[in-house]
MILUMVEX-125499 format. One line per field, with one value per residue: residue number from 0; x, y, z of N, C-alpha, C, O in turn. Coordinates in nm, 4 decimals. Example, Ala and Ser with C-alpha at 12.3 -4.5 7.8 and 13.67 -1.06 7.14 Angstrom:
REM residues 2
resi	0, 1
n.east	1.3190, 1.2850
n.north	-0.5690, -0.2250
n.up	0.7800, 0.7080
ca.east	1.2300, 1.3670
ca.north	-0.4500, -0.1060
ca.up	0.7800, 0.7140
c.east	1.3200, 1.2900
c.north	-0.3300, 0.0030
c.up	0.7800, 0.7870
o.east	1.4236, 1.3409
o.north	-0.3319, 0.1138
o.up	0.8465, 0.8039
REM end
This chain:
REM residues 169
resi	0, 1, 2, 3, 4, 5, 6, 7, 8, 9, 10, 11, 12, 13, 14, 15, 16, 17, 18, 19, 20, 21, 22, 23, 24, 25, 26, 27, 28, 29, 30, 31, 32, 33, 34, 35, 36, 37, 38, 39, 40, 41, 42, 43, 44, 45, 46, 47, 48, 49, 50, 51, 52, 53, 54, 55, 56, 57, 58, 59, 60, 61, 62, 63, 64, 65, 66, 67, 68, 69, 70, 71, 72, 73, 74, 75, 76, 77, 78, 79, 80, 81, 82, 83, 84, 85, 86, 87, 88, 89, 90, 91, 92, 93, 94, 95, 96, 97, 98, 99, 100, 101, 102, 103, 104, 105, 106, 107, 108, 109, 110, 111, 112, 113, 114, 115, 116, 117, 118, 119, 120, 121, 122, 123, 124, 125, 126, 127, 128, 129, 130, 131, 132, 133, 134, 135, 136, 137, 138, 139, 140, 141, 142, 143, 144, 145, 146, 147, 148, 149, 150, 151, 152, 153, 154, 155, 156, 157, 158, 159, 160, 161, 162, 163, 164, 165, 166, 167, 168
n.east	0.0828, 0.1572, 0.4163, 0.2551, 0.1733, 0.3789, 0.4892, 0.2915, 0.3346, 0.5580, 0.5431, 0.3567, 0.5463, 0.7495, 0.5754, 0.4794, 0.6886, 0.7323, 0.4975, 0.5840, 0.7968, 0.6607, 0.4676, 0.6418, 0.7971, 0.5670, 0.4990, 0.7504, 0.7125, 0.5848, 0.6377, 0.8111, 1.0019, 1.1122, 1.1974, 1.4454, 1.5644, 1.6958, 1.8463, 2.0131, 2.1401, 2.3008, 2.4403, 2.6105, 2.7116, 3.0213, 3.0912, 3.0629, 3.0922, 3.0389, 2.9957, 3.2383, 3.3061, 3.1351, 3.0906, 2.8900, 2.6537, 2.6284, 2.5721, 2.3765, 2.1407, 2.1220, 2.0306, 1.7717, 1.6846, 1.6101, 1.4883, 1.2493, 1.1882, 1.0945, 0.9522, 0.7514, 0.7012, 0.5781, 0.4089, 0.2486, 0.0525, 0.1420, 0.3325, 0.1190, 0.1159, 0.3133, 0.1696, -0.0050, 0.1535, 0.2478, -0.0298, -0.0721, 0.0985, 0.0441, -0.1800, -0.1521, -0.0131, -0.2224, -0.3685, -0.2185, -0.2883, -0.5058, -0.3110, -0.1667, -0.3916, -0.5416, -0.3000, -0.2497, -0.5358, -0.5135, -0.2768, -0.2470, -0.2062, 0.0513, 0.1927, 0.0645, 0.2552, 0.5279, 0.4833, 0.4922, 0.7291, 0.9027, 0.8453, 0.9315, 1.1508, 1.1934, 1.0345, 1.1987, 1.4142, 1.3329, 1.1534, 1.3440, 1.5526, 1.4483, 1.3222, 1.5879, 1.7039, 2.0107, 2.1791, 2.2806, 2.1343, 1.8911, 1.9230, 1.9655, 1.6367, 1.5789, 1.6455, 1.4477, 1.2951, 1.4334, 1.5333, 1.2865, 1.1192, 1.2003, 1.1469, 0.8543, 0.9155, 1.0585, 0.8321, 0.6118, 0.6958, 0.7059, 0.4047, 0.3157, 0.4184, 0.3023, 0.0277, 0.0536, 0.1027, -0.1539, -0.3443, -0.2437, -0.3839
n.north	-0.1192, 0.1037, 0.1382, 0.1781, 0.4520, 0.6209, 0.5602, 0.7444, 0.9566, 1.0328, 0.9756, 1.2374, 1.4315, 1.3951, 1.4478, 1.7628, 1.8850, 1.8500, 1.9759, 2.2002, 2.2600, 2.3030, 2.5096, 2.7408, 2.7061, 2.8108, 3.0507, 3.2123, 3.2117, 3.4575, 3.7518, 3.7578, 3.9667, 4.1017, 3.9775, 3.8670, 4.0942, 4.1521, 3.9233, 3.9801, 4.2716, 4.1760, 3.9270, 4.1503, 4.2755, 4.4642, 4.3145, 4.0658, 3.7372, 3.5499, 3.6207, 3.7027, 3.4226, 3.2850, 3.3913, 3.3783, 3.2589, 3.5197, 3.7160, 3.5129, 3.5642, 3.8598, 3.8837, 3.7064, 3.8959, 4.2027, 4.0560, 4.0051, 4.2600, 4.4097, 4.2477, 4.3074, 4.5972, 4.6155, 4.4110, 4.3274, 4.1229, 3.9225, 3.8112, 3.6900, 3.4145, 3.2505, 3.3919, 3.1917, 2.9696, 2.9784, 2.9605, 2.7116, 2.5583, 2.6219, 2.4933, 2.2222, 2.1863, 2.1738, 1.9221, 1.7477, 1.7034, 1.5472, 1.2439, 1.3671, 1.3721, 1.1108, 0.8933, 0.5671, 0.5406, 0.8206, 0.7140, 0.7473, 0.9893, 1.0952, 0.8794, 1.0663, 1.2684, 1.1796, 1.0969, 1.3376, 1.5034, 1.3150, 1.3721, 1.6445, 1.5994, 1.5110, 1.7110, 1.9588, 1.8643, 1.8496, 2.1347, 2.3741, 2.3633, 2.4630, 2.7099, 2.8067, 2.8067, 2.7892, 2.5049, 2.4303, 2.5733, 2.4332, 2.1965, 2.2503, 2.3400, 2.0474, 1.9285, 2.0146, 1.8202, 1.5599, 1.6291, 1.6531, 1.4112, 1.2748, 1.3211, 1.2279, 0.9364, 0.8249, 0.8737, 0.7072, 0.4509, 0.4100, 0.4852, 0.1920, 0.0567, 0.1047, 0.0651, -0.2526, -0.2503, -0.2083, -0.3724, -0.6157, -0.5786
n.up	0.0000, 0.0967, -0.0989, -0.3317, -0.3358, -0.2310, -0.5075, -0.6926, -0.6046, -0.7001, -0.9859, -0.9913, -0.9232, -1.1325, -1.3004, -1.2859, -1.2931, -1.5964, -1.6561, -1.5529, -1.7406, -1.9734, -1.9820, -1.8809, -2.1255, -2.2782, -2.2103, -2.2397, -2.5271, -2.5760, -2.5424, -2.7576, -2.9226, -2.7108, -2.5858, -2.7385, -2.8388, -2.5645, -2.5296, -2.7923, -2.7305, -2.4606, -2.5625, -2.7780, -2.5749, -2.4150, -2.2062, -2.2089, -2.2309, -2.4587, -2.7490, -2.8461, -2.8329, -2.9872, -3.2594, -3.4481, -3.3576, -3.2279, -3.4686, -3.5632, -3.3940, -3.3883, -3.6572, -3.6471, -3.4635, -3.6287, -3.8221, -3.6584, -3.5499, -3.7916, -3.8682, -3.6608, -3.6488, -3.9087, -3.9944, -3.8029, -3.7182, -3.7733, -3.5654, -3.4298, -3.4867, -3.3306, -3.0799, -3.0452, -3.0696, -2.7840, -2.6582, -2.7516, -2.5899, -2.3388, -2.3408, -2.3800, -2.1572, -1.9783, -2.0625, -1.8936, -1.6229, -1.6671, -1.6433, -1.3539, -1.2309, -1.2383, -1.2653, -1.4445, -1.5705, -1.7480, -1.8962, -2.1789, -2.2261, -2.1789, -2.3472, -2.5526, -2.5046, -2.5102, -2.8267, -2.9313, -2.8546, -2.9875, -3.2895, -3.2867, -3.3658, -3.6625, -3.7272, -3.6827, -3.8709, -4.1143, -4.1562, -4.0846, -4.2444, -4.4379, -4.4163, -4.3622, -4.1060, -3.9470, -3.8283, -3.6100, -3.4538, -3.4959, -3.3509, -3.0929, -3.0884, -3.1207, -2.8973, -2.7071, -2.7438, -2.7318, -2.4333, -2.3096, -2.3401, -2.1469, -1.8723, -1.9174, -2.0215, -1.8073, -1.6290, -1.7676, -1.7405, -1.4522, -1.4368, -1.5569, -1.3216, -1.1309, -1.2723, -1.2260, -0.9670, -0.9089, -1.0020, -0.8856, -0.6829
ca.east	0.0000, 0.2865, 0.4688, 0.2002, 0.1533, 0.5180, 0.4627, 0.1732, 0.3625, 0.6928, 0.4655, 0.3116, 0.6847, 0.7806, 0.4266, 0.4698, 0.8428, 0.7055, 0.3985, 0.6736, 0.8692, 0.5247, 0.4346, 0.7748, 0.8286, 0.4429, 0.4871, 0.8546, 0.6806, 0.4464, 0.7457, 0.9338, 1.0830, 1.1724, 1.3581, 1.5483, 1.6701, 1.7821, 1.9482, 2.1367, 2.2243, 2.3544, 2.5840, 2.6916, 2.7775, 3.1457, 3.1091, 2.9751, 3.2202, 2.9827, 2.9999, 3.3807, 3.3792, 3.0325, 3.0313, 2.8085, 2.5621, 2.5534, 2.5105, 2.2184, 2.0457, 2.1059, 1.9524, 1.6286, 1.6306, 1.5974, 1.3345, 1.1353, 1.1198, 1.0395, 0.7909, 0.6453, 0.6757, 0.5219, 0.3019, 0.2667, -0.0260, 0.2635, 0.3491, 0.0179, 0.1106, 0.3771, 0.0452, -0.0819, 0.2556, 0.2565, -0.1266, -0.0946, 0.1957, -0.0292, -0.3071, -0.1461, 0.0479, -0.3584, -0.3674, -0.1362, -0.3689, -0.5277, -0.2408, -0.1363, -0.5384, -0.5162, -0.2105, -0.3029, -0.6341, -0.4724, -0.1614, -0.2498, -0.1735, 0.1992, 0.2223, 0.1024, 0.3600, 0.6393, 0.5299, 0.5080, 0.8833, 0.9858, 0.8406, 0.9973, 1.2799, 1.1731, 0.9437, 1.3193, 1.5253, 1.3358, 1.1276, 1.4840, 1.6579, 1.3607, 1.3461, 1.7132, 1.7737, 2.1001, 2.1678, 2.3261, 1.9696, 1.7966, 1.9709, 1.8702, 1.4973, 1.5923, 1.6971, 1.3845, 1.2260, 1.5272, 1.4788, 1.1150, 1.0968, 1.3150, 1.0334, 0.8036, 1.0107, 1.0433, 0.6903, 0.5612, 0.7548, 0.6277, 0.2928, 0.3175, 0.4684, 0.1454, -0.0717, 0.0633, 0.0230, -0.3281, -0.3677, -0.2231, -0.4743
ca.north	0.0000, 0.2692, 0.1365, 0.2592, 0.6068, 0.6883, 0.5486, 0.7963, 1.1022, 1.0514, 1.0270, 1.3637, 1.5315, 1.3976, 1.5367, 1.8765, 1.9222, 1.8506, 2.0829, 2.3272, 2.3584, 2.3529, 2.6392, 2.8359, 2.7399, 2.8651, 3.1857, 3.2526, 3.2863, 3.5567, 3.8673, 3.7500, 4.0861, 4.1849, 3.8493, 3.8700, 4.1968, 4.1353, 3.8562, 4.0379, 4.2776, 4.0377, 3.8797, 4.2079, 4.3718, 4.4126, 4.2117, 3.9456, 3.6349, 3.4407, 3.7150, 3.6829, 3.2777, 3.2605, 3.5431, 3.3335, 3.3101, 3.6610, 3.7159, 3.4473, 3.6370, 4.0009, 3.8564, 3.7182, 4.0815, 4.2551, 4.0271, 4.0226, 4.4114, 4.4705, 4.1976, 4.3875, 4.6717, 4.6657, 4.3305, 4.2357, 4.0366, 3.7862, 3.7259, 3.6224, 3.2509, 3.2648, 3.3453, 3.0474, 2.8889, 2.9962, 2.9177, 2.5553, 2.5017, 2.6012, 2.3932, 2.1116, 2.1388, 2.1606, 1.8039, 1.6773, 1.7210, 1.4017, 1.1606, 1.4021, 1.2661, 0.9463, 0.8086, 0.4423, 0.5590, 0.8614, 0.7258, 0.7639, 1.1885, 1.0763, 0.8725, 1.1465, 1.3461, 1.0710, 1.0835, 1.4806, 1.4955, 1.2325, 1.5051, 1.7287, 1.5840, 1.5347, 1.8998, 2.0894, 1.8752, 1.9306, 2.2996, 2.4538, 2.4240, 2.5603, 2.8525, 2.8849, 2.7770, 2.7262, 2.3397, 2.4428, 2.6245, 2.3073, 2.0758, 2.3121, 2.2927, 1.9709, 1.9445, 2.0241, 1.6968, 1.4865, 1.6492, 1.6497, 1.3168, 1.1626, 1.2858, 1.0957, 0.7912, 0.7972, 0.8982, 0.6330, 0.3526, 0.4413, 0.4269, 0.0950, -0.0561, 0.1420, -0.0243, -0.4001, -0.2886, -0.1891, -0.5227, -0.6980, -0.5413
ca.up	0.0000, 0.0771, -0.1965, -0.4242, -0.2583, -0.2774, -0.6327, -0.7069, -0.5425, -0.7644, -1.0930, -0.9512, -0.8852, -1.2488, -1.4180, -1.2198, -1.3528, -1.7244, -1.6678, -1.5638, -1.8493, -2.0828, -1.8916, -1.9240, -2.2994, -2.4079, -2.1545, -2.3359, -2.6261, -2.6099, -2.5411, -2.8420, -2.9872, -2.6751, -2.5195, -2.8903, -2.7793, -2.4662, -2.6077, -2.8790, -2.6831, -2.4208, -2.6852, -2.8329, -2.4624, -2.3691, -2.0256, -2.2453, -2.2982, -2.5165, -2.8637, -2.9214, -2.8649, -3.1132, -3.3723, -3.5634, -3.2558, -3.1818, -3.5807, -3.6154, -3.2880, -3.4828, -3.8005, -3.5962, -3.3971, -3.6890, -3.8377, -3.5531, -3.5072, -3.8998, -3.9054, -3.5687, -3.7111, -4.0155, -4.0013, -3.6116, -3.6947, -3.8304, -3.4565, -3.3783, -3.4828, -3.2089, -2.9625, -3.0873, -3.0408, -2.6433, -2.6288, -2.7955, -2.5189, -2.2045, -2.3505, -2.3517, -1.9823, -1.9012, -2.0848, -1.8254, -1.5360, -1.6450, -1.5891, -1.2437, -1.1659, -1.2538, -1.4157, -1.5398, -1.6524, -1.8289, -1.9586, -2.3261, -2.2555, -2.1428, -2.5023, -2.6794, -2.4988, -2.5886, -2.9828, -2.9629, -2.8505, -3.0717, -3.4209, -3.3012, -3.4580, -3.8036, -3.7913, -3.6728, -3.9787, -4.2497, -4.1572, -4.0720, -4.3830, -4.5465, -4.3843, -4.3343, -3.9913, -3.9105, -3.8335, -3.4413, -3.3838, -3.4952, -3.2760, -3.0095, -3.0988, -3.1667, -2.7657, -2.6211, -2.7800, -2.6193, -2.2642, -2.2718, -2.3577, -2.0365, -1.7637, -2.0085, -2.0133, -1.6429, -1.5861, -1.8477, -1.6382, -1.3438, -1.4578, -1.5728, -1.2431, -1.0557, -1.3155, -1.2048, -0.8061, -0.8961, -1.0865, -0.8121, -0.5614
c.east	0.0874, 0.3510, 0.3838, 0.1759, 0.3040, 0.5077, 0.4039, 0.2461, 0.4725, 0.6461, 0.4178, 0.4341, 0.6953, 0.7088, 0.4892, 0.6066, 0.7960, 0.5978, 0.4786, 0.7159, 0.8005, 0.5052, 0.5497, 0.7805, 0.6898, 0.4697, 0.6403, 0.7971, 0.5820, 0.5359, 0.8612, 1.0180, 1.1548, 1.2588, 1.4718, 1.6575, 1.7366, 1.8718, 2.0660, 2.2036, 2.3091, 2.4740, 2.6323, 2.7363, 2.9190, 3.1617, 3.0384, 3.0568, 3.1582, 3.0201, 3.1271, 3.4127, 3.2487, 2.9760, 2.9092, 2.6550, 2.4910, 2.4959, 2.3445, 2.1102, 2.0646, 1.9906, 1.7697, 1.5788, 1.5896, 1.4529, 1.2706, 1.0677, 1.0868, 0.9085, 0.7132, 0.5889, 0.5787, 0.4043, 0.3359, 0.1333, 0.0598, 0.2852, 0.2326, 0.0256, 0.1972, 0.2879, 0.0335, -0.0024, 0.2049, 0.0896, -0.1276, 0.0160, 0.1086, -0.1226, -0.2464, -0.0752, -0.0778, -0.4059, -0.3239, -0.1488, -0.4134, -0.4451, -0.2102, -0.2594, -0.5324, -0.4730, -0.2263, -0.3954, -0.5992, -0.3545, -0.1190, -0.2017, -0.0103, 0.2721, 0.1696, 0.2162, 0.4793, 0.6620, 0.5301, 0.6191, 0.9155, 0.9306, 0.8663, 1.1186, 1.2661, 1.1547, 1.1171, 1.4198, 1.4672, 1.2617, 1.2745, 1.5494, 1.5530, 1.3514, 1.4290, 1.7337, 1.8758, 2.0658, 2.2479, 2.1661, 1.8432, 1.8078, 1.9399, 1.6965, 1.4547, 1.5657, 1.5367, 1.2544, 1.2863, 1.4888, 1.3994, 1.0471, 1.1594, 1.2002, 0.9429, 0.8060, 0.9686, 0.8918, 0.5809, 0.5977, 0.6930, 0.4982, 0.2507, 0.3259, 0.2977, 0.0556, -0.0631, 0.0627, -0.1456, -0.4056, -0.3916, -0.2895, -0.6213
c.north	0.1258, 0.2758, 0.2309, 0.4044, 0.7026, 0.7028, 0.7024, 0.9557, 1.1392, 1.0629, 1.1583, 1.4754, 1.5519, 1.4821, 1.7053, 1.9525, 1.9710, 1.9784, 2.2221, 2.3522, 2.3759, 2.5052, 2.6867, 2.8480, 2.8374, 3.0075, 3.2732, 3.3279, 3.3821, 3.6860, 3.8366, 3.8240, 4.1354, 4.0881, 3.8229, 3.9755, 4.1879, 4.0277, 3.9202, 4.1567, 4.2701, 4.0284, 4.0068, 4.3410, 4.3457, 4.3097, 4.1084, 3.8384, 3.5763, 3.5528, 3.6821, 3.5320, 3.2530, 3.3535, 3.4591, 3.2400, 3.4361, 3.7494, 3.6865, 3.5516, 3.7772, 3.9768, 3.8286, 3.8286, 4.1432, 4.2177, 4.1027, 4.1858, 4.4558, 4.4010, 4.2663, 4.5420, 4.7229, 4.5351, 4.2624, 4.1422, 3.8784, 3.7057, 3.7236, 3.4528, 3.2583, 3.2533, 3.2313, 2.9207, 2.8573, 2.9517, 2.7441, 2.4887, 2.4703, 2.5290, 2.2368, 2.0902, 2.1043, 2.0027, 1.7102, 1.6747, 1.5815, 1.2753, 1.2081, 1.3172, 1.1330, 0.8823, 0.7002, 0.4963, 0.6916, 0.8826, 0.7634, 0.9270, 1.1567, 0.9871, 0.9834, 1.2671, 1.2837, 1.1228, 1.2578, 1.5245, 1.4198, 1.3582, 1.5764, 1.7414, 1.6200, 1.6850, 1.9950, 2.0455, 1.9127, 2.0714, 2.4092, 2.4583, 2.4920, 2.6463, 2.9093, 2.9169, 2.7389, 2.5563, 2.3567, 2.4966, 2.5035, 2.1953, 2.1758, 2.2997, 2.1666, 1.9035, 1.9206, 1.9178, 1.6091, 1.5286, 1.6329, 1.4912, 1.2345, 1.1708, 1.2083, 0.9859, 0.7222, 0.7690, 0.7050, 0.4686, 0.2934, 0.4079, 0.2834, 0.0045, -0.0159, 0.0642, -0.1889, -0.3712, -0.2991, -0.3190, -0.5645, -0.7399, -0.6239
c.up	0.0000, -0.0561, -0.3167, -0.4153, -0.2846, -0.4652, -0.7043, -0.7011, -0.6415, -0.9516, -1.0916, -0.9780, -1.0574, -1.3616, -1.3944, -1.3042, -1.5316, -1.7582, -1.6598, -1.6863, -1.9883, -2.0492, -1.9597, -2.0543, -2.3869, -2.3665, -2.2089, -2.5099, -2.6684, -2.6218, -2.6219, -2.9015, -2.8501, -2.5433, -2.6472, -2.8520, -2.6986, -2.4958, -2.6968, -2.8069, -2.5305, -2.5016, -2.6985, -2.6968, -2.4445, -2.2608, -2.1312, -2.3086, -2.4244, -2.6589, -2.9334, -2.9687, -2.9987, -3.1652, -3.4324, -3.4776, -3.2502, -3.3674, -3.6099, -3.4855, -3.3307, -3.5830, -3.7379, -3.5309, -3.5186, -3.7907, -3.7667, -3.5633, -3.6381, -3.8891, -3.8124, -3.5767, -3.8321, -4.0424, -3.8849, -3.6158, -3.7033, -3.6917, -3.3623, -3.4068, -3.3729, -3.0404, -2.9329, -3.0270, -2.8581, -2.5741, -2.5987, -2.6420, -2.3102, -2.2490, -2.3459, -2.2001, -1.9019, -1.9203, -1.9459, -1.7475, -1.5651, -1.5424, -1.4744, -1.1536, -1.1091, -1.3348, -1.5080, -1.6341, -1.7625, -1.8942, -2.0934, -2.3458, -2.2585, -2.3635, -2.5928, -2.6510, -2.5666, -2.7606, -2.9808, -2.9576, -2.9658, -3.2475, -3.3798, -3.4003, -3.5852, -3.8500, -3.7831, -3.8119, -4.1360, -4.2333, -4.1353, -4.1868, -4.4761, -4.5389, -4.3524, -4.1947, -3.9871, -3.8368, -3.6608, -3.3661, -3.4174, -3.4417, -3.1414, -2.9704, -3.0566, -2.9823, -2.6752, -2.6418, -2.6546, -2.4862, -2.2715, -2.2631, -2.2342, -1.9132, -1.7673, -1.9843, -1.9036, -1.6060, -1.6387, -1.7422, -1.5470, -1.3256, -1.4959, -1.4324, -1.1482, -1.1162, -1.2116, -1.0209, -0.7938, -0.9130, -1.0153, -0.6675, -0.5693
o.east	0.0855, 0.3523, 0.4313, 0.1582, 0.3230, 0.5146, 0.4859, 0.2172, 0.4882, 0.7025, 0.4331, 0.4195, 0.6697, 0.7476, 0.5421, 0.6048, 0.8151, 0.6065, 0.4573, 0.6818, 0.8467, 0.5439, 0.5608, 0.7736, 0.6928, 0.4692, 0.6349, 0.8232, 0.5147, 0.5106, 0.9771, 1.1196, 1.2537, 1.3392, 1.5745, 1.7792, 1.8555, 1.9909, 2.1863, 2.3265, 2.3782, 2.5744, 2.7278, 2.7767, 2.9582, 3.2571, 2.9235, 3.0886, 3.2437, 3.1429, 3.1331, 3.4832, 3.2863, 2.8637, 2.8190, 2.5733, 2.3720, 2.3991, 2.2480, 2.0037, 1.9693, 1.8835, 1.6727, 1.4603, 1.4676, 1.3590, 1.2366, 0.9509, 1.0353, 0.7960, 0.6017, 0.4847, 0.5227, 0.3087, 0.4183, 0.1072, 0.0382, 0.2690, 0.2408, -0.0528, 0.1224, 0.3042, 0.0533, -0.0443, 0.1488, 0.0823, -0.1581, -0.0032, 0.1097, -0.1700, -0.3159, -0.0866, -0.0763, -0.4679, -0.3925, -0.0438, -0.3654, -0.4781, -0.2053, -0.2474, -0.5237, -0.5229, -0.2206, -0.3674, -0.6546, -0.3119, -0.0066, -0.1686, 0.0502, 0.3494, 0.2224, 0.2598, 0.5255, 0.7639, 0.6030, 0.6464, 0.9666, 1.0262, 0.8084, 1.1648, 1.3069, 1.2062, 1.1459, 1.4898, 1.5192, 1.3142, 1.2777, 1.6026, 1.5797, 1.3648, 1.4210, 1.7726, 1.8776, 1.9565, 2.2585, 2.1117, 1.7309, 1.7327, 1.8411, 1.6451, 1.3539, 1.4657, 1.5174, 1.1471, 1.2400, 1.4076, 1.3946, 0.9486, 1.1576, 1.1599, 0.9174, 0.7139, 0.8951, 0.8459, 0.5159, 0.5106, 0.6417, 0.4584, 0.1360, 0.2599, 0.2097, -0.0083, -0.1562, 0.0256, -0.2246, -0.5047, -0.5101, -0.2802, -0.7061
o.north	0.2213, 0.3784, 0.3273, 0.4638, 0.8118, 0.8048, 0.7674, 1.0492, 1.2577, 1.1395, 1.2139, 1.5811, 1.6566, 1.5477, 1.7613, 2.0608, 2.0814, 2.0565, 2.3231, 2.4548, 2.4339, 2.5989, 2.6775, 2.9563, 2.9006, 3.0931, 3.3960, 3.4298, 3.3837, 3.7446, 3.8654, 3.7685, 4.2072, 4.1161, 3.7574, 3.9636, 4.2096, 4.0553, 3.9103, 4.1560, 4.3666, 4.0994, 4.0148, 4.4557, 4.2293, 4.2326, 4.0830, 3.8457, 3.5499, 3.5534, 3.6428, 3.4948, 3.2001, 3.4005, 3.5366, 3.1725, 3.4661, 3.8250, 3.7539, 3.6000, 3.8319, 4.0373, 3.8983, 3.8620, 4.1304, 4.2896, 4.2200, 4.2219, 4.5671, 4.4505, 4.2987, 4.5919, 4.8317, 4.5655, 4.1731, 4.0843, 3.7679, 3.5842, 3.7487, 3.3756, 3.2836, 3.1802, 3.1730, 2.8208, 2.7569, 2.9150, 2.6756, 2.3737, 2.3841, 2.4757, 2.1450, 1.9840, 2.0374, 1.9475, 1.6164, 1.6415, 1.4925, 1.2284, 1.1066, 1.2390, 1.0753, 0.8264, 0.7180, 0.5069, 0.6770, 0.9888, 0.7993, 0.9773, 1.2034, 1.0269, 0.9981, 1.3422, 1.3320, 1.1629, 1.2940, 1.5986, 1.4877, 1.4181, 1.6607, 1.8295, 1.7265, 1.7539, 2.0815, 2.1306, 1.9709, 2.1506, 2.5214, 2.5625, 2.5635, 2.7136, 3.0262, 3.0277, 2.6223, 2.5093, 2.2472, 2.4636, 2.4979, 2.1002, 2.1252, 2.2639, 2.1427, 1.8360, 1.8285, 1.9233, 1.5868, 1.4583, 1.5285, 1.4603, 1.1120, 1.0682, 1.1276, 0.9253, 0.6251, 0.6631, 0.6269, 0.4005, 0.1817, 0.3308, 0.2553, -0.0988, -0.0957, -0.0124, -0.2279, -0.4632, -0.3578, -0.3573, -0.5907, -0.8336, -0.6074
o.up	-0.0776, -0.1242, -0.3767, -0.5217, -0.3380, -0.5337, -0.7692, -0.7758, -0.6711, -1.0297, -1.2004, -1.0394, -1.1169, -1.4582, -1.4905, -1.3627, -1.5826, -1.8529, -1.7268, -1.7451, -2.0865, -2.1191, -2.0820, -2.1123, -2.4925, -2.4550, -2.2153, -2.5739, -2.7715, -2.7271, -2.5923, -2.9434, -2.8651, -2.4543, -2.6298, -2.8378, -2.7220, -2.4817, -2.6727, -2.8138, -2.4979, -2.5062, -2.6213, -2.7159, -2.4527, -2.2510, -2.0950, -2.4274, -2.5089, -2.6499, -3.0499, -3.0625, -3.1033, -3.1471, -3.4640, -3.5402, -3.2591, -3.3761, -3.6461, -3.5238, -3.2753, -3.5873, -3.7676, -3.5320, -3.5087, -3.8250, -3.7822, -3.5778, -3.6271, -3.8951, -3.8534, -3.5344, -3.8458, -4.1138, -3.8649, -3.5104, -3.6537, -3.6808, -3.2420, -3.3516, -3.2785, -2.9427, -2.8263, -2.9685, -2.8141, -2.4568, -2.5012, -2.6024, -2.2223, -2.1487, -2.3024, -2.1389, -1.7985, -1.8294, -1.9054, -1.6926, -1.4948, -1.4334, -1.4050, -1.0594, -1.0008, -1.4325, -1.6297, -1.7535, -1.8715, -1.9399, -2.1285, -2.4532, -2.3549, -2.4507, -2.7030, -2.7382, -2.6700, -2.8169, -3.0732, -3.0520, -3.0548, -3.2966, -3.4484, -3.4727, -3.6314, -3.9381, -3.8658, -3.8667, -4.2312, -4.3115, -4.1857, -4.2253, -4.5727, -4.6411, -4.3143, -4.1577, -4.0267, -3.8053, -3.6055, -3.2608, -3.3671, -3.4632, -3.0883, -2.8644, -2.9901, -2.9579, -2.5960, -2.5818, -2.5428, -2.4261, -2.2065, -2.1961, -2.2463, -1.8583, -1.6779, -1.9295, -1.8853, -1.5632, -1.5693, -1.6879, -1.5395, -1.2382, -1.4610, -1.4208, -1.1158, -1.0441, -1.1412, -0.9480, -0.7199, -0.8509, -0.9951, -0.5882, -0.4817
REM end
């Protein structure tokens, strides 16, 4: 009986972590022109080690500043898919309330988290060269499949061994 309770609480910790960085990544993207900036200039400050070791960093983060503030400039409806982006991200951390509920019965949210990490991959190798992503900023993207996918993993596990106490009850 404890066994499963501890069980239950460490699926909870794992969910909570994942719901976190849903959360953070959708709420990142809503102040995108003006976390670009602080970014670039970041990189292009003297006190700033990172600029001299990756010109071609603080470059690619110029080139998206400069987007960003024409497209906001002159067609800011453009970063209304971006909303959408930061919307679609809190709607699904709200998904993930299920399995926090009741994991067995809503493990199927945790696999569609699994296969949603796993396209990431594909969507960052081929949409990036189309639009002229650098191939270091798409292994980045690329990144937050890989991590996202390990609480998952864990989580997914977990739920399984809870299933076979429940079974066993």
């Amino acid at each position: 009986m404890e066994g499963r309770k501890a069980l239950r609480r460490r699926i909870r910790i794992w969910l909570v972590v994942f719901i976190i960085g849903l959360v953070l990544s959708g709420l990142t993207a809503f102040p995108l022109t003006t976390e670009i900036r602080w970014a670039d200039e970041l990189l292009r400050s003297d006190a700033s080690p990172l600029a001299g070791h990756l010109p071609g960093l603080a470059e690619w983060i110029g080139r998206v500043r400069e987007g960003l503030e024409a497209t906001d400039a002159k067609y800011p409806f453009l970063l209304y898919g971006t909303d959408w982006l930061a919307f679609a991200h809190l709607v699904i951390a709200v998904a993930f309330y299920g399995p926090f509920r009741d994991p067995v019965r809503n493990i199927w949210v945790v696999d569609f988290g699994i296969i949603a990490c796993a396209g990431i991959i594909p969507l960052a190798l081929v949409c990036g060269p189309i639009r002229g992503i650098p191939f270091y900023w798409q292994l980045l993207d690329m990144s937050f499949g890989v991590f996202g996918v390990i609480p998952l993993l864990v989580v997914r596990r977990m739920i399984k061994r809870l299933e076979a106490y429940e079974l066993a009850a």
